[in-house]
OpenMM code with the backbone's topology and positions (N, CA, C; nanometers):
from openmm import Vec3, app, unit

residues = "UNK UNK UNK UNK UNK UNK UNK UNK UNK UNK UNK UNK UNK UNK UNK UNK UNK UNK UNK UNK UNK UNK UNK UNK UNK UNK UNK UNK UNK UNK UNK UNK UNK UNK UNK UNK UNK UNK UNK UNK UNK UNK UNK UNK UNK UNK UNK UNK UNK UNK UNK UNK UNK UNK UNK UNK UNK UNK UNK UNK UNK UNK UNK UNK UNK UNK UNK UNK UNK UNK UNK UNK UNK UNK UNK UNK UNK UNK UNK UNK UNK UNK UNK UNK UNK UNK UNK UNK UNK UNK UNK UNK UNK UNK UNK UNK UNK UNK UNK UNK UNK UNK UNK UNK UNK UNK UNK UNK UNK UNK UNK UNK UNK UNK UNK UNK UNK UNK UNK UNK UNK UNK UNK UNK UNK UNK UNK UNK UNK UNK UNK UNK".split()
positions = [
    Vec3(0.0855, -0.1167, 0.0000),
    Vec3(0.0000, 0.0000, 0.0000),
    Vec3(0.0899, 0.1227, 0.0000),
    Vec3(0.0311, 0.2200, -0.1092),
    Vec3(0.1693, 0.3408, -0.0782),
    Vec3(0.1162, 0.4067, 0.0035),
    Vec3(0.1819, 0.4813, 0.0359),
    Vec3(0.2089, 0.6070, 0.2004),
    Vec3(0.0416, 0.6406, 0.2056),
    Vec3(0.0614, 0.7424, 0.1004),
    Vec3(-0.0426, 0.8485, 0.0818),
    Vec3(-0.1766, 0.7582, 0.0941),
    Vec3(-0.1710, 0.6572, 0.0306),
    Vec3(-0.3196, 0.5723, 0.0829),
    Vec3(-0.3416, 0.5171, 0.1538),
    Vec3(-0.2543, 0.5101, 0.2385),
    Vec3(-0.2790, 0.4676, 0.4365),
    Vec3(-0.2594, 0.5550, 0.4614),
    Vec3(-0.2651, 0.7076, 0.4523),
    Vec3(-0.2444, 0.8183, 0.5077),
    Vec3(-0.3918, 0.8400, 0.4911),
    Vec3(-0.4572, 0.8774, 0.3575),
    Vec3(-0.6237, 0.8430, 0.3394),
    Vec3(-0.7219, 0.7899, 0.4042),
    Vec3(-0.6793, 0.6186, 0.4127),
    Vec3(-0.7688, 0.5069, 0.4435),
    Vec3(-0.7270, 0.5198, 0.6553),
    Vec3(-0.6590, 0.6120, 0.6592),
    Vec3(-0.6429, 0.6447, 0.8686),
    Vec3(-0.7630, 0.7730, 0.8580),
    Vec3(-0.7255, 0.8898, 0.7486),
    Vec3(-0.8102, 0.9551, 0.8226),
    Vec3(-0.9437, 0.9413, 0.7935),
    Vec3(-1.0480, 0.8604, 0.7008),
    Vec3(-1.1111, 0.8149, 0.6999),
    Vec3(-1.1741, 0.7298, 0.8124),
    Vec3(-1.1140, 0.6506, 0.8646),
    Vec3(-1.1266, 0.5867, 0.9796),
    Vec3(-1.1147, 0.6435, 1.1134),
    Vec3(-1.0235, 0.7376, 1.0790),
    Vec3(-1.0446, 0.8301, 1.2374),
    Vec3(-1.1438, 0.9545, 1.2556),
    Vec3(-1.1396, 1.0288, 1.0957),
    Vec3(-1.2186, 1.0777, 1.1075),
    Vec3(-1.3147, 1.1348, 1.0803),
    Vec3(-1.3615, 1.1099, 0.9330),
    Vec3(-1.4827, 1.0938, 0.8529),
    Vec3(-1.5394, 0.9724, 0.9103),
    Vec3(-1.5049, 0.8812, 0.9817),
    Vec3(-1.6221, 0.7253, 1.0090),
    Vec3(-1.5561, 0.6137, 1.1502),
    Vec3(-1.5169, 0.7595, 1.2301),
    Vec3(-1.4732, 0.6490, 1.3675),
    Vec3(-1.5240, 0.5808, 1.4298),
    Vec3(-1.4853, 0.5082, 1.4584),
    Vec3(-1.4966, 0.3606, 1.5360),
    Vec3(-1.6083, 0.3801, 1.6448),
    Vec3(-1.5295, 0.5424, 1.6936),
    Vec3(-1.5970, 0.5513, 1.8398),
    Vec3(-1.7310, 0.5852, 1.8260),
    Vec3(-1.7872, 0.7005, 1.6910),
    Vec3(-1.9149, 0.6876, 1.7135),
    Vec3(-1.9717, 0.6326, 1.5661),
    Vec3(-1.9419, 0.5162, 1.5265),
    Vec3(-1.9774, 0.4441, 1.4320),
    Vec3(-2.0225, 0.3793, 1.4347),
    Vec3(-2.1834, 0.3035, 1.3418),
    Vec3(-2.1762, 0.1636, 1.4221),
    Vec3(-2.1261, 0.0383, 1.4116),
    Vec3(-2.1733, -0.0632, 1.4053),
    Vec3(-2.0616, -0.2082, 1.3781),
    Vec3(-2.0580, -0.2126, 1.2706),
    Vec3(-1.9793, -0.2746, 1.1713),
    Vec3(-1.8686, -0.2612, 1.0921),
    Vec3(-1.9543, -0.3585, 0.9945),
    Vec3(-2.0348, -0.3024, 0.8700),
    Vec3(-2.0975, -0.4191, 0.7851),
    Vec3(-1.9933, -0.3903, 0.6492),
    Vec3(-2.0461, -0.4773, 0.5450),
    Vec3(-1.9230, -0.4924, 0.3955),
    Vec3(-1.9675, -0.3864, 0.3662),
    Vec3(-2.1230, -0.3359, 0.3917),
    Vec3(-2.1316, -0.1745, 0.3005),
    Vec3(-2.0429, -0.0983, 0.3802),
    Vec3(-2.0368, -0.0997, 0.5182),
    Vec3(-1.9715, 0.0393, 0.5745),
    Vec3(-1.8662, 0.0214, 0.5402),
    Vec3(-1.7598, -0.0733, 0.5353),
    Vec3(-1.6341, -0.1379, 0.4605),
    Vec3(-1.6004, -0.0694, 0.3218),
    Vec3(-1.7074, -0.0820, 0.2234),
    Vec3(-1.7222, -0.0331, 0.1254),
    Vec3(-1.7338, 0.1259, 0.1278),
    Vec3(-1.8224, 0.2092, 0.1612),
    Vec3(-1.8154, 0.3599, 0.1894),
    Vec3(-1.6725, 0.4200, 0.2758),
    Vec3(-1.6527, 0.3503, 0.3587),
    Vec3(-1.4537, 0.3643, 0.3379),
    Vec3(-1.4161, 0.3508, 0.2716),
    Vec3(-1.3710, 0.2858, 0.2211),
    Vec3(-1.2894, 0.2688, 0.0597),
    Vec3(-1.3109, 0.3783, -0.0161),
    Vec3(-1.4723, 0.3693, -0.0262),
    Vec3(-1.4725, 0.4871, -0.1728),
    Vec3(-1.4104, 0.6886, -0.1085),
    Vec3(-1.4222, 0.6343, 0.0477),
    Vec3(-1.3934, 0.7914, 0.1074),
    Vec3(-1.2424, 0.7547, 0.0685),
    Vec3(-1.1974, 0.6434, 0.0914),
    Vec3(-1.0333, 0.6922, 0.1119),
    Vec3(-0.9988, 0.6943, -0.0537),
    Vec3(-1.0610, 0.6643, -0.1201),
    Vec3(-1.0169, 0.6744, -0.2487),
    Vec3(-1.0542, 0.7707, -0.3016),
    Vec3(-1.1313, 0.8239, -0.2632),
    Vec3(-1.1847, 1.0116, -0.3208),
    Vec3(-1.0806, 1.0927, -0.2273),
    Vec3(-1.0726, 1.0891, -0.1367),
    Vec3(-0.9675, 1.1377, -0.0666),
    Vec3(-0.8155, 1.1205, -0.1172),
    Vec3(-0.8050, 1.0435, -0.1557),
    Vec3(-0.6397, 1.0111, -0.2187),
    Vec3(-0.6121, 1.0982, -0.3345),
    Vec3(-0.7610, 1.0697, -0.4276),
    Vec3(-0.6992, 1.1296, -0.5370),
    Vec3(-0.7577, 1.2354, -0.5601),
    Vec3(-0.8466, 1.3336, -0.5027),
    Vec3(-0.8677, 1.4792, -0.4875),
    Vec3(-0.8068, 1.5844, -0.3739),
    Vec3(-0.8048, 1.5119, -0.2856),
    Vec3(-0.7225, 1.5918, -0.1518),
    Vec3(-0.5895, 1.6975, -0.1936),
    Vec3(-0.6184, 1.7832, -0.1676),
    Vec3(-0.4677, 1.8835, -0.1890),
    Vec3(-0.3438, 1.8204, -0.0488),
    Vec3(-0.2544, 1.8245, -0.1016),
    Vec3(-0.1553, 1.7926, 0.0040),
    Vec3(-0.1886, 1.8390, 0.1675),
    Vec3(-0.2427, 1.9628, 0.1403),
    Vec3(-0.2448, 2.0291, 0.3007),
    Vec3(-0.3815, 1.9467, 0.3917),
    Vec3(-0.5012, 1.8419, 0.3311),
    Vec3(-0.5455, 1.7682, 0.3890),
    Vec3(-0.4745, 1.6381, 0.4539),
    Vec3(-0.3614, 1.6001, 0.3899),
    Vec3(-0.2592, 1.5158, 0.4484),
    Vec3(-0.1894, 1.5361, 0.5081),
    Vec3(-0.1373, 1.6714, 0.5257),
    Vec3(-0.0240, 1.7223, 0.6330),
    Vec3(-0.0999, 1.7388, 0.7161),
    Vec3(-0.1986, 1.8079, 0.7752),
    Vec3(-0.2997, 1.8997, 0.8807),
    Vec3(-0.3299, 1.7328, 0.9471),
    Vec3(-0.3877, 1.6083, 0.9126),
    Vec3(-0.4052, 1.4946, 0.9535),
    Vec3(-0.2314, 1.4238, 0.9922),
    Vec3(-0.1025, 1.4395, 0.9497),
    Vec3(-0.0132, 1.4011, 1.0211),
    Vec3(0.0061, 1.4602, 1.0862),
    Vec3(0.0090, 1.6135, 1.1186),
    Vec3(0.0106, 1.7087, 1.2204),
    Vec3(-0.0547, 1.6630, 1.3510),
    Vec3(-0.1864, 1.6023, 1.3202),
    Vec3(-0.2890, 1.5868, 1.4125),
    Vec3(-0.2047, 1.4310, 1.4994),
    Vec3(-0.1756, 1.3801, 1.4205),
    Vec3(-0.1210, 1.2521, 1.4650),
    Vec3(-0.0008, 1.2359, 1.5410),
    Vec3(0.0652, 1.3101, 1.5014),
    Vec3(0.1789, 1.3582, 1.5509),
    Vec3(0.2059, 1.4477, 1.6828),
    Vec3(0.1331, 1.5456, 1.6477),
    Vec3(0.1478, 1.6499, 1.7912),
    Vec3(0.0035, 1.6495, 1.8212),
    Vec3(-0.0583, 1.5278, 1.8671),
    Vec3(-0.1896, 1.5352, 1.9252),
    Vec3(-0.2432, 1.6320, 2.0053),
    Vec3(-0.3500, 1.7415, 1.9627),
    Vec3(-0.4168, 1.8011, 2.1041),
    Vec3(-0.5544, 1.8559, 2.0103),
    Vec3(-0.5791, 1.9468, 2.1145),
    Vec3(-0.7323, 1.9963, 2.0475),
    Vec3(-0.7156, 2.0926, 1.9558),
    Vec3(-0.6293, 2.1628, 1.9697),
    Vec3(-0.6257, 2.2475, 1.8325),
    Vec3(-0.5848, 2.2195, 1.7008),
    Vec3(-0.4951, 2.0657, 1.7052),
    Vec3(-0.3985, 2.0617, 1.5977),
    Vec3(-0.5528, 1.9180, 1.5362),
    Vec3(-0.5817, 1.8634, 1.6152),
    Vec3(-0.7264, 1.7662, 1.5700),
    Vec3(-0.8280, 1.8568, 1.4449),
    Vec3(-0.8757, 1.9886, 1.5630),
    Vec3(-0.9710, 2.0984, 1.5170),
    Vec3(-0.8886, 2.1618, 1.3606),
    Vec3(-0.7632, 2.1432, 1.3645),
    Vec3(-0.7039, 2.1974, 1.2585),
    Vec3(-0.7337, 2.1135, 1.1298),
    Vec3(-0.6835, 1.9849, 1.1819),
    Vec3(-0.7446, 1.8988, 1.0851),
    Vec3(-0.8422, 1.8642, 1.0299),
    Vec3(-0.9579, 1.8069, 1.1192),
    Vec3(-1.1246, 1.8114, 1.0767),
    Vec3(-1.1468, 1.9858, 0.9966),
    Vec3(-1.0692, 2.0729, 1.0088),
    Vec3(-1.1373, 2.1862, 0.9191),
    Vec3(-1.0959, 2.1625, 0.7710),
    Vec3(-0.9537, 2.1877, 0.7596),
    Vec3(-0.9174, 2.1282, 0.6421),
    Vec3(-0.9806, 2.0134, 0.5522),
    Vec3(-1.0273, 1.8934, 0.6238),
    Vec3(-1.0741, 1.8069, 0.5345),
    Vec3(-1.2300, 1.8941, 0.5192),
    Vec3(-1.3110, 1.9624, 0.5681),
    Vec3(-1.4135, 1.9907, 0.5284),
    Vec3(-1.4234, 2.0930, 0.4762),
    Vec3(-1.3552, 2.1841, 0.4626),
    Vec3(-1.2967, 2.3294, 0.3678),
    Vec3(-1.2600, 2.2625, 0.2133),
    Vec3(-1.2082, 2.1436, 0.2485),
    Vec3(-1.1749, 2.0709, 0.1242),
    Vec3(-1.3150, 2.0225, 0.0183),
    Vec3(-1.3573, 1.9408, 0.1073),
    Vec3(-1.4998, 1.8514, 0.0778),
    Vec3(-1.6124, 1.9568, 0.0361),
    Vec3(-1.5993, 2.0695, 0.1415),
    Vec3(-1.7284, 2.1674, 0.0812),
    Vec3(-1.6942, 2.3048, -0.0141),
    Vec3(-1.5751, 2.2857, -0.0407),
    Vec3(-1.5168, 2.3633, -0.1514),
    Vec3(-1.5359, 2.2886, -0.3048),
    Vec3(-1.5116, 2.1848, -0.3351),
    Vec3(-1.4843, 2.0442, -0.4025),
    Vec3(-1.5686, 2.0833, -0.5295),
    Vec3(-1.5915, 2.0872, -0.6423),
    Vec3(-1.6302, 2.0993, -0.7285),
    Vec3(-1.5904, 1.9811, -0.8676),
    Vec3(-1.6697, 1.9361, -0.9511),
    Vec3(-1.8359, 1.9742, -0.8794),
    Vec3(-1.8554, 1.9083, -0.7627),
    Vec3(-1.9757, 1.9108, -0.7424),
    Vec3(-2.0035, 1.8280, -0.5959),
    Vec3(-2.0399, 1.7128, -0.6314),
    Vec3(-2.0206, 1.6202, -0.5159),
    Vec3(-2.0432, 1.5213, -0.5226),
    Vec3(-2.1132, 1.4511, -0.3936),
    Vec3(-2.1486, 1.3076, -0.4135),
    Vec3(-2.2247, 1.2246, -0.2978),
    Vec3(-2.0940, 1.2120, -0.1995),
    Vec3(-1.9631, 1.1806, -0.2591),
    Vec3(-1.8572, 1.1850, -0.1710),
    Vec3(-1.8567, 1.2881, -0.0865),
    Vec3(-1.8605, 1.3586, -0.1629),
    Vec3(-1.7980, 1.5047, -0.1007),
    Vec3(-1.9166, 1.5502, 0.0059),
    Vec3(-1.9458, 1.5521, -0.0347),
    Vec3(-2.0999, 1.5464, 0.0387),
    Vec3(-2.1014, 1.4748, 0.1730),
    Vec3(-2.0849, 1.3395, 0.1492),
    Vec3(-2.1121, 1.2618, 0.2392),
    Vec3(-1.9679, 1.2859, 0.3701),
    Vec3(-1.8352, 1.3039, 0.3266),
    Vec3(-1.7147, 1.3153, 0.3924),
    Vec3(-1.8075, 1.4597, 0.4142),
    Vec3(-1.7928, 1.5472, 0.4269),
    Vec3(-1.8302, 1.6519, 0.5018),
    Vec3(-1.9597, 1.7044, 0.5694),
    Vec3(-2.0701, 1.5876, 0.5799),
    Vec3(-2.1613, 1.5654, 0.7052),
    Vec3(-2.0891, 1.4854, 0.7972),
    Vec3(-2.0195, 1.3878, 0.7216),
    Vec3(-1.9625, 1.3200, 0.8649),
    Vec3(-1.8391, 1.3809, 0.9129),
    Vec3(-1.7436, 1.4242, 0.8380),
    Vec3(-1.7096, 1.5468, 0.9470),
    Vec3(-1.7325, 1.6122, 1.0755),
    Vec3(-1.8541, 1.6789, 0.9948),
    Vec3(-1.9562, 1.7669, 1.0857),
    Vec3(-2.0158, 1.6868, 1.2090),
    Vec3(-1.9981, 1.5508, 1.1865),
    Vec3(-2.0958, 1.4762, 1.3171),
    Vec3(-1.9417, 1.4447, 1.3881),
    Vec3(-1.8866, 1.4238, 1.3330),
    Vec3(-1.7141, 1.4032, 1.4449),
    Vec3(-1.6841, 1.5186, 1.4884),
    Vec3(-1.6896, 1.6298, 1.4605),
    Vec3(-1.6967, 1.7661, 1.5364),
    Vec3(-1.7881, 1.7751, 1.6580),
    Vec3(-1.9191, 1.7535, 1.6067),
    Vec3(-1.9687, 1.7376, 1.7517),
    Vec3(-1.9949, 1.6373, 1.8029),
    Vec3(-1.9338, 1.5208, 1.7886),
    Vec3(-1.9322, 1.3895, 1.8808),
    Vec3(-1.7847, 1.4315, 1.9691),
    Vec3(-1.6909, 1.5617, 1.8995),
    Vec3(-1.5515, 1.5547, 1.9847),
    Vec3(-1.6377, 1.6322, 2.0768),
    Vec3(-1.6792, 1.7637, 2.0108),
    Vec3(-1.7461, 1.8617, 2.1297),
    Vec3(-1.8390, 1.8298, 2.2139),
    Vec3(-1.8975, 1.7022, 2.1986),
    Vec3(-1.9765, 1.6500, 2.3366),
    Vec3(-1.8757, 1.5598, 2.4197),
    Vec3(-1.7841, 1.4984, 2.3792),
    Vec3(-1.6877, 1.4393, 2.4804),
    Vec3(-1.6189, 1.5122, 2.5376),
    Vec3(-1.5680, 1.7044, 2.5109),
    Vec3(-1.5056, 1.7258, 2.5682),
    Vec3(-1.5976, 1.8610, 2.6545),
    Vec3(-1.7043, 1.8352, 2.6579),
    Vec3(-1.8087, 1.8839, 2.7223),
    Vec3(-1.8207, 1.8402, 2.8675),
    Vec3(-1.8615, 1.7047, 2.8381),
    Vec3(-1.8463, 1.6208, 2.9607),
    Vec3(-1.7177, 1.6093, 3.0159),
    Vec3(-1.6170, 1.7040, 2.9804),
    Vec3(-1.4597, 1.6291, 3.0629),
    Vec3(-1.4102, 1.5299, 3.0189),
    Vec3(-1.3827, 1.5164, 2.8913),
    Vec3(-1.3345, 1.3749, 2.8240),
    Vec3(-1.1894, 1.4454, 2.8080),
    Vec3(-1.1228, 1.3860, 2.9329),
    Vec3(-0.9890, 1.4278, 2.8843),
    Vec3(-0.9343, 1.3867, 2.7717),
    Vec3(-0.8283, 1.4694, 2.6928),
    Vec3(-0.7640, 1.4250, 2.5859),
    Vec3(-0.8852, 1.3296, 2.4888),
    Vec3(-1.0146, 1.4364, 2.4470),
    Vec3(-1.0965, 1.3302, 2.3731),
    Vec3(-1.0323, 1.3383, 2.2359),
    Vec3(-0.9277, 1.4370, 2.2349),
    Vec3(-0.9119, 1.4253, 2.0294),
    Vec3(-0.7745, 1.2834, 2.0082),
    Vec3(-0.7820, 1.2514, 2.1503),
    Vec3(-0.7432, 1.0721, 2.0893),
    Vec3(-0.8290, 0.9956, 2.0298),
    Vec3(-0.9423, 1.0076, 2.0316),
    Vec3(-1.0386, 0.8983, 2.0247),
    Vec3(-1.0425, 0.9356, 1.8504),
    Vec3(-0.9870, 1.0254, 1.7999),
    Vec3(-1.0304, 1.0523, 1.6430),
    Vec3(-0.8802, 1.0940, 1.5818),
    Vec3(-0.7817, 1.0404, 1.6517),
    Vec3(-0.6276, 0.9910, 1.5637),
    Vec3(-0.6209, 0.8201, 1.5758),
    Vec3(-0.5176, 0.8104, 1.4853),
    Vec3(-0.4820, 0.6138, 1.4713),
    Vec3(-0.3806, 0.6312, 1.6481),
    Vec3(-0.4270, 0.4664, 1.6977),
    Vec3(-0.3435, 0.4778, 1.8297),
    Vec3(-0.2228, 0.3974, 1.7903),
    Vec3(-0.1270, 0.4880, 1.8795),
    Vec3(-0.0194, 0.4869, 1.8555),
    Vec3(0.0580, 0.3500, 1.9412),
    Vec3(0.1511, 0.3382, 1.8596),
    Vec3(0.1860, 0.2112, 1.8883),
    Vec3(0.3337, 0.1599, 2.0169),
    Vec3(0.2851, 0.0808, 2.0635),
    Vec3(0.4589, 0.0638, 2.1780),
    Vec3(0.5335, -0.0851, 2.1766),
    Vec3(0.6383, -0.0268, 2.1919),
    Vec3(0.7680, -0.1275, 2.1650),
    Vec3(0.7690, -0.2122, 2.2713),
    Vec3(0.8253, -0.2788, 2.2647),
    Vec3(0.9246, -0.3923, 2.3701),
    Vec3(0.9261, -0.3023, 2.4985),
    Vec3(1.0152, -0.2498, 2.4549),
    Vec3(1.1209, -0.1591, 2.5443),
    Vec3(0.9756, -0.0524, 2.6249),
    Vec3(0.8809, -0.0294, 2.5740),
    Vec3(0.7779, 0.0962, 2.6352),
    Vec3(0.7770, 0.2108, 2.5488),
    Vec3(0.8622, 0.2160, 2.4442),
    Vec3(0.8722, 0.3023, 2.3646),
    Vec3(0.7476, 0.3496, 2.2920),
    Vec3(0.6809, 0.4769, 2.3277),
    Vec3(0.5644, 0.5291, 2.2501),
    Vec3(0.6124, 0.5578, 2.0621),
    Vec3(0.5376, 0.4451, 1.9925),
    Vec3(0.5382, 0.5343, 1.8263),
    Vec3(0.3953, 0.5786, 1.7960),
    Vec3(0.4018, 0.6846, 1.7069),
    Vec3(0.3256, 0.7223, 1.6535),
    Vec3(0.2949, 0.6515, 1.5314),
    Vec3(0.1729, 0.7118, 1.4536),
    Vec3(0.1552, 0.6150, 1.3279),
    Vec3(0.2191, 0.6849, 1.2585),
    Vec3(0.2717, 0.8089, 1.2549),
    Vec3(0.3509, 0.8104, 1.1153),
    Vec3(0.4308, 0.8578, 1.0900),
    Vec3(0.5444, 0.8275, 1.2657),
    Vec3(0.6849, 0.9156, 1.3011),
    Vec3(0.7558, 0.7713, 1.2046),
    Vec3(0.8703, 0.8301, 1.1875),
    Vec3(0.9656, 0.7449, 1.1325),
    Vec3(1.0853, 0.6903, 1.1882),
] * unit.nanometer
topology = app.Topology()
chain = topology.addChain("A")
for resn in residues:
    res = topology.addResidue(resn, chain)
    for name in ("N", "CA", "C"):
        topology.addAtom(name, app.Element.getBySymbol(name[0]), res)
């Protein structure tokens, strides 16, 4: 798989169609990923891929909020329009306020719940998904 389309097919999953407020996982919802991460791959301007490693990378609420804008500045800019485009930027809009009700209630550190979790070594070593 090259970079850029596991760079796609994460933020799709984290955050056009997360886990956390998604529901269980059928071949269609399987399928409407795909077609997001593949409209995403090959229309996305670079700065929707950086603003999402940013987010991954230096996790917090502003650099998350940075990201979810970008992909929907993207999606509702997008011409012509489309069901994609369309569809990636309602669900956006519902991961915006599924973050802003978790961090309503005191959900510490809720803009984890909408990056890929990061991974640990042997040793305890924290990686990220897409430090090198």
């Amino acid at each position: 798989m090259d970079k850029k389309y596991f760079i796609a097919a994460n933020l799709v999953n984290c955050h056009v169609m997360p886990a956390y407020s998604s529901p269980p996982e059928t071949p269609e919802s399987q399928m409407a990923r795909n077609h997001c991460a593949d409209f995403i791959y090959e229309h996305a301007p670079n700065s929707v891929f950086n603003k999402f490693i940013v987010a991954c990378e230096n996790p917090s609420n502003e650099t998350l909020l940075e990201s979810f804008n970008e992909i929907r500045s993207f999606t509702e800019n997008y011409l012509p329009r489309s069901y994609l485009s369309d569809f990636i930027s309602n669900n956006i809009d519902d991961s915006i306020k599924d973050y802003d009700e978790l961090r309503s209630i005191n959900e510490k550190e809720a803009y984890l719940k909408f990056i890929p979790i990061s991974d640990t070594s042997k040793k305890g070593n924290v990686y990220g998904c897409f430090q090198t």
